[in-house]
Each structure stands twice: as structure tokens, then as C-alpha cells.
NUVEXVEX-151852 format. One line per 2 residues: for each residue x negated, y negated, z negated of N, C-alpha, C. Coordinates in steps of 0.1 Angstrom, whole numbers, always signed. Each point is the difference from the previous one (the first is absolute). Layout:
// NUVEXVEX-151852
X Y Z X Y Z X Y Z | ...
// end
This chain:
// NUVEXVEX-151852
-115 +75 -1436 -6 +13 +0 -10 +1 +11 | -10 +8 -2 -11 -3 +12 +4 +15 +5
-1 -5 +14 -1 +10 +12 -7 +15 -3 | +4 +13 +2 -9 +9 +2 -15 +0 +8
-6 +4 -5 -15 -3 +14 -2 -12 -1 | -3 -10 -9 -2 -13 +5 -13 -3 -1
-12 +8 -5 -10 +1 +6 -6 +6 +13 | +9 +2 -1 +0 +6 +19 +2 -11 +6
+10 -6 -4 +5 -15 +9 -14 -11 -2 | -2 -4 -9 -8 -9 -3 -12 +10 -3
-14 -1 +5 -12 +6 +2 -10 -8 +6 | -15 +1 +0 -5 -1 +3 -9 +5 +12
-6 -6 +12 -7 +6 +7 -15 -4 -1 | -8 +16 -4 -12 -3 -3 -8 -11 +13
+3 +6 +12 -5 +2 +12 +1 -13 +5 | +12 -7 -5 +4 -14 +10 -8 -12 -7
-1 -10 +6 -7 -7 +0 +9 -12 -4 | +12 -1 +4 +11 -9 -11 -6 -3 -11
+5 -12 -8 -1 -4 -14 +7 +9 -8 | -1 +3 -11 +10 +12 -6 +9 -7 -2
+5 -13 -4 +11 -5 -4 +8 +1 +9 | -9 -5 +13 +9 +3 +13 +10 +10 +1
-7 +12 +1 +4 +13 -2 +13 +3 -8 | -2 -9 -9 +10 +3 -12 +10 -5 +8
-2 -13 +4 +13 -9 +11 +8 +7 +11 | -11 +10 +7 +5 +5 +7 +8 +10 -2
-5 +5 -10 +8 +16 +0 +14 -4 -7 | +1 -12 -11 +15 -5 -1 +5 +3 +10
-5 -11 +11 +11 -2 +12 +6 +8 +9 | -11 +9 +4 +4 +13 +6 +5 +12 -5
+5 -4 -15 +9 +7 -9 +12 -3 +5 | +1 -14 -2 +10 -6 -3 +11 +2 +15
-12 -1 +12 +7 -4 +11 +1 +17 +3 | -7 +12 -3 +6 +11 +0 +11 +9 -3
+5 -11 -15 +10 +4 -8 -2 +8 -13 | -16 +1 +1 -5 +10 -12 +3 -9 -12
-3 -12 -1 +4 -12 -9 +13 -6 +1 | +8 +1 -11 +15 -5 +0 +0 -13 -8
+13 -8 +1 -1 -10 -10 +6 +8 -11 | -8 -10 -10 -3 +2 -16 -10 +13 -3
-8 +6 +12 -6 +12 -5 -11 -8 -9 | -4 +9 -9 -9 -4 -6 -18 +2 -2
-6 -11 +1 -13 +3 +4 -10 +3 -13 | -12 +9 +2 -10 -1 -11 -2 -11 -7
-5 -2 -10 -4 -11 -6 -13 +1 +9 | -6 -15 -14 -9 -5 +12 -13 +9 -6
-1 +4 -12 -10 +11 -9 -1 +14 +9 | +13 +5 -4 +0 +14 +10 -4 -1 +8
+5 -10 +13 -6 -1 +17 -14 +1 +1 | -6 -7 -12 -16 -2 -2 -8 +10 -1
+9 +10 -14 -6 +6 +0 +3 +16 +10 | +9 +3 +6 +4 +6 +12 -12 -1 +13
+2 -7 +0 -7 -5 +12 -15 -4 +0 | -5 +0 -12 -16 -3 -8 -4 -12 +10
+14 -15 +1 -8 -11 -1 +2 -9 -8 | -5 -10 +0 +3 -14 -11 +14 -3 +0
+2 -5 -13 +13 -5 -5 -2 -12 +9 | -9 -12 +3 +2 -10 +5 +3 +2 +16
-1 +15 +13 +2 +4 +7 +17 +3 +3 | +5 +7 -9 +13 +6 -6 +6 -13 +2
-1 -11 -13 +5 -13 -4 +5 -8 +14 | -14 -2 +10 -3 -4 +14 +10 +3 +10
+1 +11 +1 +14 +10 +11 +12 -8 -7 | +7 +5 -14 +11 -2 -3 +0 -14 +0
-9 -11 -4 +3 -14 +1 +4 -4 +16 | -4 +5 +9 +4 +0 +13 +14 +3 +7
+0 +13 -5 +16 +6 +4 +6 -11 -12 | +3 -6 -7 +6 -7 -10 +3 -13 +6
-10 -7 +4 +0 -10 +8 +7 -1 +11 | +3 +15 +8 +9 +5 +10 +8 -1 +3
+7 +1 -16 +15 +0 -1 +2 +16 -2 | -12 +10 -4 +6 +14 +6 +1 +9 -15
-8 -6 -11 +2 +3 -11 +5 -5 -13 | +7 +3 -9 +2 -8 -12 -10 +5 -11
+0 -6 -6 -8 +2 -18 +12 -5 -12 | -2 +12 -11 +4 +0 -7 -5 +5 -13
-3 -16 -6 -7 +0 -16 -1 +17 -4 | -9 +6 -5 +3 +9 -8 +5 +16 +5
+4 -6 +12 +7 +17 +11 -6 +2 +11 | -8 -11 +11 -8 -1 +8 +6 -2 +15
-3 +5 +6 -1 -6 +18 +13 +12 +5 | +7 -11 +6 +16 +9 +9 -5 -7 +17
+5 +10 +8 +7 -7 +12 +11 -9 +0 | -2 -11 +5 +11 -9 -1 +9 +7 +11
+13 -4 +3 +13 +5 +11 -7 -13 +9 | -12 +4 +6 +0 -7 +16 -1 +7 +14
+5 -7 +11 -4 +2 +12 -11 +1 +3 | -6 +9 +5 -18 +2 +5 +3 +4 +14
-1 -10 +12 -5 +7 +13 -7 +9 +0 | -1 +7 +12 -11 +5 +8 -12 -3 +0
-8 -3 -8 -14 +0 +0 -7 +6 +8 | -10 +1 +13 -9 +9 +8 -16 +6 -12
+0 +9 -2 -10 +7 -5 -12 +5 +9 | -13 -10 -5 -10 +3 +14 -14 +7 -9
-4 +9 +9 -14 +3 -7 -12 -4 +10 | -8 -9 -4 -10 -7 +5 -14 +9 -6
-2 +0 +11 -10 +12 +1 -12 -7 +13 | -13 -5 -12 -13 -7 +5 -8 +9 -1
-12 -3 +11 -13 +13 -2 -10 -7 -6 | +2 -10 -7 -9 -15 -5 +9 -10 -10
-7 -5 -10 +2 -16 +1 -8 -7 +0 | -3 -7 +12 -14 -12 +0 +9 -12 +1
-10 -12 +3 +6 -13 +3 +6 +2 +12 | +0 +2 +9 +8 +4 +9 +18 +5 +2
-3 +11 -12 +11 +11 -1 +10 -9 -9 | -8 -8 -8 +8 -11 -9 +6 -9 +9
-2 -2 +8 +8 -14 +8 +14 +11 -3 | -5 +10 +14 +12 +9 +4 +13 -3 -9
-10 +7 -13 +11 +10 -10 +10 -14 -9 | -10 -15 -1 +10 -9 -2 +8 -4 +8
+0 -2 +11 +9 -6 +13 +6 +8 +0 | +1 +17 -1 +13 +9 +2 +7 -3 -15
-3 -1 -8 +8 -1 -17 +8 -11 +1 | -8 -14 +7 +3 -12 +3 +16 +1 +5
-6 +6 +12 +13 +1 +11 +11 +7 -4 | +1 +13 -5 +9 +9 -4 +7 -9 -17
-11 -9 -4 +7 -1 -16 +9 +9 -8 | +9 -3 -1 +9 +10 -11 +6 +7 +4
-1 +1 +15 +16 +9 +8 -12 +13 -1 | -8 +4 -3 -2 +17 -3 -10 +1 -13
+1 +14 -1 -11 +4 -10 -10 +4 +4 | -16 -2 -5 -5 +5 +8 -12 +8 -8
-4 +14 +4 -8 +7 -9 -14 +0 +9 | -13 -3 -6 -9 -2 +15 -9 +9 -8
-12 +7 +4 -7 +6 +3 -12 +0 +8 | -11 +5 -6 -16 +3 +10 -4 +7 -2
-7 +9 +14 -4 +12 -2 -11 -6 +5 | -9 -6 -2 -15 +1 +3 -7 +1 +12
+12 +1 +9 -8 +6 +17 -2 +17 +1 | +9 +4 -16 -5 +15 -2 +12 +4 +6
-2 +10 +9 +12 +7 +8 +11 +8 -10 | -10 +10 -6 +5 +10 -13 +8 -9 -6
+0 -10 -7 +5 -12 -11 +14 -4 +8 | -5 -7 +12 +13 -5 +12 +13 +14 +1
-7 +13 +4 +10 +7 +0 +8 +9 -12 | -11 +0 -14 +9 +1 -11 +9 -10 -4
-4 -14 +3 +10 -10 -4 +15 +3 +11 | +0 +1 +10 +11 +4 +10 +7 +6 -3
-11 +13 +0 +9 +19 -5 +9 -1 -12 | -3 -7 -12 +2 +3 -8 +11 -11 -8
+4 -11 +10 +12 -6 -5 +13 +3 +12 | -5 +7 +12 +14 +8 +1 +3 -15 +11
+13 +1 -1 +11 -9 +12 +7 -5 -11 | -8 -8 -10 +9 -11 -13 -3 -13 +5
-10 -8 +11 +9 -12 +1 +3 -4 +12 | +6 -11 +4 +5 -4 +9 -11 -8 +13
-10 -1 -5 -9 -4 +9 -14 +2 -2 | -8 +6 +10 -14 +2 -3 -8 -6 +9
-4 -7 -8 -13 -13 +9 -13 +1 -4 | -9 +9 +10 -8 +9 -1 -10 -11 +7
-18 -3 -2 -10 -6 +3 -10 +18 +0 | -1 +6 +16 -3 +6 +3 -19 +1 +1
-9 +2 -10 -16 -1 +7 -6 +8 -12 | -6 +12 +8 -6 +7 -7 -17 +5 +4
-9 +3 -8 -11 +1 +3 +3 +14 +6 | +6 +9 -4 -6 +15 +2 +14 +3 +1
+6 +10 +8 +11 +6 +2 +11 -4 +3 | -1 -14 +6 +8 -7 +3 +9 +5 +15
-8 +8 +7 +4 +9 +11 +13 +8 -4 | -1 +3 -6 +20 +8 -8 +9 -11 -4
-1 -10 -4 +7 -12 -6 +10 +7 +7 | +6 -4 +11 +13 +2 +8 +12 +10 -4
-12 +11 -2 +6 +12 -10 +7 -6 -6 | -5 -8 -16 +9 +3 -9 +8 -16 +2
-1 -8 +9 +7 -13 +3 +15 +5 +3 | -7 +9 +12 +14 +4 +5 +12 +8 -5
-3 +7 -11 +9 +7 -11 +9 -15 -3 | -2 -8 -2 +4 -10 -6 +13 -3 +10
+12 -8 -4 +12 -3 +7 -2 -13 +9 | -2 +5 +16 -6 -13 +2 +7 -11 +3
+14 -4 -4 +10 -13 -6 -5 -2 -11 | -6 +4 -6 -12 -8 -14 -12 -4 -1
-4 +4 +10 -18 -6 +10 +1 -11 +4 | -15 -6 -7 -2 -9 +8 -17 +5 -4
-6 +0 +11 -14 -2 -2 -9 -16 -1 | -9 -3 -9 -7 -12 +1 -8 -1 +7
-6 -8 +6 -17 -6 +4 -4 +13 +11 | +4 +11 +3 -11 +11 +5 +15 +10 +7
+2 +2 +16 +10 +8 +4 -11 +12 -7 | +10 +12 +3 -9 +17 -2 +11 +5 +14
-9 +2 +2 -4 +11 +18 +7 +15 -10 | +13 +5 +5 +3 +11 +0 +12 -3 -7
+10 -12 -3 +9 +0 -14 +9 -5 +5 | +15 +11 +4 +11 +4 +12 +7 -12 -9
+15 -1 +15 +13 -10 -8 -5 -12 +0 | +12 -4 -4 -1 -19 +3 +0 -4 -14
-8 -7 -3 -4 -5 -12 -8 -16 +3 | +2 -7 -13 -5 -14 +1 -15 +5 -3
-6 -15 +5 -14 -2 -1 -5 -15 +0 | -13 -4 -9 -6 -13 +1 -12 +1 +1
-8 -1 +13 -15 +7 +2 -9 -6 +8 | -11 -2 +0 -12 -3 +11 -4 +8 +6
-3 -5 +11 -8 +5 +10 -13 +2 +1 | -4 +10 -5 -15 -11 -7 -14 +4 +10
+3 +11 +12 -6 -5 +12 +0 -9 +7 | +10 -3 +4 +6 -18 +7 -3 -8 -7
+0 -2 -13 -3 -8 -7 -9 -5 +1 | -9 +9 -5 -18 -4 +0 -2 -4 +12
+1 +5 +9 -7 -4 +14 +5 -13 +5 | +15 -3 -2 +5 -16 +3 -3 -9 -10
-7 +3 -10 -5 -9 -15 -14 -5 +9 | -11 +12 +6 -11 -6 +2 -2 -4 +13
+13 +1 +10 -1 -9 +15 +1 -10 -5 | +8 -6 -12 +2 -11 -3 -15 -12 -6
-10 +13 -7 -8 -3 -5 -15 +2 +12 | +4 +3 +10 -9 +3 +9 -9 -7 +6
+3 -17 -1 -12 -9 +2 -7 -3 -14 | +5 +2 -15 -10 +2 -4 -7 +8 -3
+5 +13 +2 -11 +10 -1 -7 +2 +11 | +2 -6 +10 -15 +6 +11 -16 -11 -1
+5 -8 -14 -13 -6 -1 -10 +13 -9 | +4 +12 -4 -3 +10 -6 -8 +15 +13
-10 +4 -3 +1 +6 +11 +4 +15 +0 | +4 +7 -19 +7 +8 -4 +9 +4 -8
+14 +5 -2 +10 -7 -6 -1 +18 -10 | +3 +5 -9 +1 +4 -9 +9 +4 -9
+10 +13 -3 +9 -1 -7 -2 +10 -12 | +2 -1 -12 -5 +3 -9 +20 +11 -6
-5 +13 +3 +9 +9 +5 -1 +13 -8 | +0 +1 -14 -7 +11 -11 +8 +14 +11
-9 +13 -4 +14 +9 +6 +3 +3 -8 | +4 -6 -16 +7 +8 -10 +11 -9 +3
+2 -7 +4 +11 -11 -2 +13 +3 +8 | +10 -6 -11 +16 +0 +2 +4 -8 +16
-6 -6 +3 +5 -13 +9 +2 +9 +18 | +11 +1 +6 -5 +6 +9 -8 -1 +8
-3 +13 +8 -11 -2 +14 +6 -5 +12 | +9 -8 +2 +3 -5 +6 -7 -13 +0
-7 -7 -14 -4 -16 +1 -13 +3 +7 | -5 +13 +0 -14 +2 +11 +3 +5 +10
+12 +3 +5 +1 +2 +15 +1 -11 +8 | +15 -14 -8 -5 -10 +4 -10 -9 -2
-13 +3 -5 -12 -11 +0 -9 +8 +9 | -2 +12 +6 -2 +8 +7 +3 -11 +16
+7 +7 -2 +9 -3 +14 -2 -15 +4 | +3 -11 -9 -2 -13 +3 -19 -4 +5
-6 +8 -11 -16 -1 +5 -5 +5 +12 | +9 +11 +6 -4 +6 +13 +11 -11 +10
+7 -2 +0 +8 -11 +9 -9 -12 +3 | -8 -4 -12 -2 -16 +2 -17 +0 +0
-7 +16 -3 -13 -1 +5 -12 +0 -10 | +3 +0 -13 -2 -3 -11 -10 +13 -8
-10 -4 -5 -11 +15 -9 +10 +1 -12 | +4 +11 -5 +6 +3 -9 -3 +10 -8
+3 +1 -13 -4 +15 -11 +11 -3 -7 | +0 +16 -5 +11 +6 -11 -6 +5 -13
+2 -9 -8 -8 +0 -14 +6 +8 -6 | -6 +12 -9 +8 +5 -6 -10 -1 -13
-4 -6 -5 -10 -6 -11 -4 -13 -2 | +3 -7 -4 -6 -14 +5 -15 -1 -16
+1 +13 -8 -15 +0 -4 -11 +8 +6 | +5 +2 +6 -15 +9 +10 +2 -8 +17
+5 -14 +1 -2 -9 +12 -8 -9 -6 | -10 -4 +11 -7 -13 -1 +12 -8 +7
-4 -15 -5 +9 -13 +3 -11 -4 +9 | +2 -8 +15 -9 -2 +4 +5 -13 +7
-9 -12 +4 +7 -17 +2 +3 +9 +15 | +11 -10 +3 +10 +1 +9 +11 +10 +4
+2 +5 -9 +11 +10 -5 +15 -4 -5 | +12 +1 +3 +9 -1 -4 +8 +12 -4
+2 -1 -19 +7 +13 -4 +15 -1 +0 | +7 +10 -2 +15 -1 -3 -2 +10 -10
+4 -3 -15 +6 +8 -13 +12 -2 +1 | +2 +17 +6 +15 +5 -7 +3 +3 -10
-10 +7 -9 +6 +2 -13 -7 -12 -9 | +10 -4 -14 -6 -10 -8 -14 +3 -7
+2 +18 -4 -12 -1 -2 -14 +0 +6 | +4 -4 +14 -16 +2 +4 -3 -17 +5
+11 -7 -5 -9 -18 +5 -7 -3 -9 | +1 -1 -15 -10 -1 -13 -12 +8 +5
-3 +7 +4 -14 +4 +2 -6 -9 +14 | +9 +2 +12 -7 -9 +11 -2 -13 -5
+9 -6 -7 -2 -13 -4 -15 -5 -9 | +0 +15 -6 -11 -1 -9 -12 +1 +10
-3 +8 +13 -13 +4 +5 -1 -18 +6 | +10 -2 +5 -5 -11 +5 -1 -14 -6
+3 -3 -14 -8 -7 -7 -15 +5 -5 | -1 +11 +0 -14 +2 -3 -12 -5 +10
+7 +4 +11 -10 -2 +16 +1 -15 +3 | +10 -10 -6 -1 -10 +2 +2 -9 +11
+10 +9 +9 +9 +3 +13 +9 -12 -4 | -1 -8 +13 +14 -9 -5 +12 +7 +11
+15 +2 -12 +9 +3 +5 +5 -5 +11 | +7 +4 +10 +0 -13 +10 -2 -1 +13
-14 +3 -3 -8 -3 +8 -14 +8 +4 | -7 +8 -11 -5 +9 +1 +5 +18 +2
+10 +0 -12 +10 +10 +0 +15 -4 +0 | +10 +10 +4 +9 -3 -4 +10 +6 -7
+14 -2 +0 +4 +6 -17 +14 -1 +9 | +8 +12 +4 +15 +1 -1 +3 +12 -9
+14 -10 -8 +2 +14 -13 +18 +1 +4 | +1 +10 -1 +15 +13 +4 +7 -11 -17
+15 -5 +6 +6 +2 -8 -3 -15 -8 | +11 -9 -4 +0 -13 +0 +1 -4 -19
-5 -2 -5 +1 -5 -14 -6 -14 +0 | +6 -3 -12 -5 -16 -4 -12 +0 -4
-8 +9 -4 -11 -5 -5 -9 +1 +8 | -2 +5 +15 -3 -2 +12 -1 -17 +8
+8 -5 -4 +2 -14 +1 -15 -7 -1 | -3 +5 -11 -11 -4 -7 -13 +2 +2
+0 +14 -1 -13 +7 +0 -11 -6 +12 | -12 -1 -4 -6 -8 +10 +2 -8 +8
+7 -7 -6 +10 -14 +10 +9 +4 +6 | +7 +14 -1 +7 +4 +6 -3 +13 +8
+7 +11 +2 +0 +14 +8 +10 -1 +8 | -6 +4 +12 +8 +5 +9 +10 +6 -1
+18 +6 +3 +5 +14 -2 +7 +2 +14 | +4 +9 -3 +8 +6 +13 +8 +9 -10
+18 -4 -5 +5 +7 -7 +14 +0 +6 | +11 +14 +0 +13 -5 -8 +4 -13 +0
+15 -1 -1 +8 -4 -10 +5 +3 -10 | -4 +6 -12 +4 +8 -12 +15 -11 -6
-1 -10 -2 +11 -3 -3 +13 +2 +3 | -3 +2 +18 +10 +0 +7 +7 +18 +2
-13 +4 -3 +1 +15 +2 +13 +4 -11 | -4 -2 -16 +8 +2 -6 +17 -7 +0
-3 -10 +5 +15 -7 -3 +8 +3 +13 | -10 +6 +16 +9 +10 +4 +5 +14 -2
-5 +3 -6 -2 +15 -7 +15 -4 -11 | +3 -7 -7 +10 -1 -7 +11 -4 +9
-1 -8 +9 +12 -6 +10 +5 +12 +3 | -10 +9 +7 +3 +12 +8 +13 +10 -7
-6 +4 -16 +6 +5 -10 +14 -10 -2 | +3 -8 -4 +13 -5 -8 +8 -2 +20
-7 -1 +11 +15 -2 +9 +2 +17 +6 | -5 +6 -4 -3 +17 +1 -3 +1 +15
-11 -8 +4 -7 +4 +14 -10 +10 +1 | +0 +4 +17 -8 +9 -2 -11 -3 +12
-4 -12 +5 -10 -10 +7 -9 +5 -3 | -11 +2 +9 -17 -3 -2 +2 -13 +3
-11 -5 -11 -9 -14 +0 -11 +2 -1 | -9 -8 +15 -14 -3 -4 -1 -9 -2
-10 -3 -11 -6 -10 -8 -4 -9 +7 | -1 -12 -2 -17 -10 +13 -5 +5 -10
-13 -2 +5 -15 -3 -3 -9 -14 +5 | -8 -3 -11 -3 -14 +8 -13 +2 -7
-8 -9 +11 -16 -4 -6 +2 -16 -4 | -9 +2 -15 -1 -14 -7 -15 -4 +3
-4 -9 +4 -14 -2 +4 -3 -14 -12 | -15 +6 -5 -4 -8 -9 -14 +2 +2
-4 -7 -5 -21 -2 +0 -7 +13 +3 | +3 +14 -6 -6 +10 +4 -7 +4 +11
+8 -6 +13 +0 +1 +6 -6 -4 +14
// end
């Protein structure tokens, strides 16, 4: 017999960014470990769920072939899908909540799935860097799971974050990559420093950049990334003596020989890259090239790019440690400079 409300139980979130099959996985489990799901209750077919829920039968199919594999459902020719009589632990229910996904955020978000594997569910989410989006997603699922692991960076109104962080139960906090100034209680964290950072990235890089006689950071003011990576490149250039500018266009800057840039954001090294093959600047040595933030295809690029990044790997698979031994530690991240030919 199927449960009362069992589309209530099993549903859809337009908003999350989960696979819907996922979804399907999840809301089993958190039936089940709720008690809303009994053994032998009985579930939709795999047609109705489809058409309930307006996704693919091969989505539907996807979920129940999983819980089946589980051990958590049975099938039956002709009558359809029961709760089998099993034991289901405690499952941790996390909502992952990114303001992005770049190559970056992808390390994160696999190293934390990595790490956590099957001991939770997890429903994730992105709001764009849009504050409005971040705080309807909050407001409007209430105190339903057990852990919120929030990547805090917003272009515009990010000055309230704290507000609605702090409504939140903070034995369920954990913030990513970014502390927020104003957010009470003891709560976990996994984050950089990312004034310190910068500034101990380029003491390190400091004999080769003073073959440069202006160093350059390319710093949109629409951008998510905080003002803190220009307070420490600030501060390092007035310490160590250095001409410095704060780009907030790198298409209305001339490139000029003996100049060393730093792209923080990805989208603005495709264009420096580009002014300075036109001018015919050798990397290197004419100009130079540090880019925010470590990918493999940086390896490459012009024999190599400099970075000054994170450890994202590490970020996420502390970020899950933190969650499953239920700590509530700050961790700062290292940061390290990779030196390659750009340079």
C-alpha cells in the first residue's frame, strides 16, 4: 500500500543542482531513516513517478536501480517496488550551497563527495554570487538538514550574509573557503586567508619579480573574489618598494614591456594573454603572467603559468572530515606558489 503524501516524500527540487535521480535516492532515505517509509510500504511505479515528477522514465528507473542494489527495495513482477524490512542508519543530510561552479569549485565539490562517500546525502546548490538567490535558497528550506556547508562570495550584498547565516543552527555550520565577519557561535570552518596569502605567495616570488619594474593586478570591481587579495598585494608592494596599479579593466589597460600581471579572475588572462601575443612580448621576460588559482591546463599554457593557489583538494576532504567526526575547528588552508616559465 503506498504511503499517504508520498509525493510529498519523494519530489523534486527545481532549485538544486543534484542529479534528479539523486534526489530520488535521497528522499527514499530520508523517508526511510525518518520513519515516513515503512517496510513493505509501497512505492510509485516507475511511469507515475515520471510522470509526477515530469522526469524521464530512464531518471525514475536510475534512483530505484540504486536503492535496489542497496538492499533497500524489492521488485515485484507486475505489483512494483516495496521497502524491503532493512536497517538504515543515520544518514547526515547536507545542503551544499556554492556561489559558482568553475574548475576550481570542481576540485572542492569532488574531494568533499569523495570524502563523505555514502555516509550522507547530499542536496547542493548555486546561487550565482546572487545574494537574493543565496538567501531564498536558506529561507525557504527551513532547519531540514543536518549540515550546511555554505561557499560564502558575493558580488553585491554580500555585507548582510551574516544575517541570514546566522538564523541557521550553528552545530550545522560549517563555512567554506571565505570566514564572514559578523557570524556568532562556534561553528566549523575550511578557509583562506587570502590577505596573507597573497602577500607570502609573492615574498616568495620576489626575486623574480623585481626584474619587472611594475607589478599589476587585474581586480574587476564587479568581482566575487574578496578585497582582501588587494589589500594583501597592496601591502606587499608598499613593504618591498615596488610601482604598483589596481586594474579594474584589463581592456582599457595598455600592456607595456616590463610589467608583471596577476589574473585573478579566469576571465581576464584570455585577453592578457591575447594583448601580449599580439605585441610580440616574450612571456618571461618582457612581461609577466601570475594567475589566481591552480588548474591543469595552466601547466601548459605558454610553457607554463605561474599560480599562487589554495589547496582545493584539501579544502574539500577537510570540510568533510570536519562534518562526519562532528568538529567544530577552523582550518586554514596552505597556499602555495607553483613557479613555471611565466615568470
Amino acid at each position: 500500500m503506498k504511503p499517504n503524501g508520498i509525493y510529498d516524500i519523494i519530489r523534486i527540487d527545481v532549485f538544486s543542482s543534484t542529479p534528479k535521480y539523486r534526489q530520488i535516492i535521497y528522499a527514499v532515505l530520508k523517508a526511510i531513516e525518518s520513519g515516513r517509509l515503512k517496510p513493505d510500504d509501497e512505492l510509485p511505479s516507475i511511469n507515475d513517478l515520471s510522470y509526477e515528477l515530469d522526469v524521464s522514465r530512464d531518471t525514475v528507473e536510475r534512483g530505484y536501480r540504486y536503492l535496489k542494489k542497496k538492499g533497500l527495495l524489492n521488485s515485484v513482477p507486475g505489483k512494483g517496488y516495496y521497502i524491503k524490512d532493512a536497517v538504515v542508519k543515520q544518514v547526515p543530510s547536507i545542503c551544499l550551497l556554492f556561489n559558482k561552479l568553475s574548475a576550481h569549485k570542481k576540485i572542492i565539490y569532488d574531494s568533499f563527495v569523495e570524502a563523505i562517500g555514502k555516509r550522507a546525502t547530499i542536496d547542493f546548490y548555486i546561487y550565482n554570487n546572487d545574494f537574493s538567490l543565496f538567501k531564498n535558497i536558506l529561507t525557504s528550506r527551513g532547519d531540514s538538514y543536518m549540515h550546511y556547508v555554505i561557499i560564502p562570495h558575493f558580488i553585491e550584498g554580500g555585507e548582510k550574509a551574516y544575517e541570514i547565516i546566522n538564523t541557521l543552527p550553528k552545530d550545522k555550520l560549517l563555512l567554506l573557503d571565505k570566514q564572514v565577519p559578523g557570524v556568532e557561535g562556534k561553528f566549523a570552518s575550511v578557509y583562506e586567508n587570502f590577505s596573507k596569502d597573497i602577500y607570502c605567495a609573492l615574498v616568495s616570488a620576489k626575486d623574480k619579480l623585481s626584474k619587472y619594474n611594475t607589478l599589476k593586478i587585474l581586480f574587476p570591481k564587479n568581482s566575487y573574489y574578496p578585497k582582501e587579495i588587494v589589500e594583501g598585494f597592496c601591502r606587499f608592494c608598499q613593504d618591498f618598494a615596488f610601482n604598483y596599479k589596481v586594474v579594474g579593466n584589463i581592456a582599457m589597460e595598455e600592456v607595456r614591456r616590463g610589467e608583471a600581471y596577476i589574473s585573478v579572475m579566469e576571465d581576464d588572462l584570455v585577453p592578457l594573454i591575447e594583448v601580449i601575443l599580439q605585441r610580440n612580448f616574450e612571456v618571461g621576460e618582457d612581461v609577466g603572467i601570475i594567475s589566481y588559482n591552480e588548474t591543469p591546463v595552466k601547466k601548459v599554457i605558454l610553457n607554463g603559468i605561474t599560480t599562487i593557489s589554495t589547496d582545493f583538494k584539501k579544502m574539500g576532504k577537510w570540510a568533510a572530515m570536519l562534518i562526519l567526526n562532528g568538529s567544530k575547528k577552523h582550518i586554514e588552508v596552505p597556499f602555495m606558489l607553483v613557479m613555471r616559465n611565466s615568470l
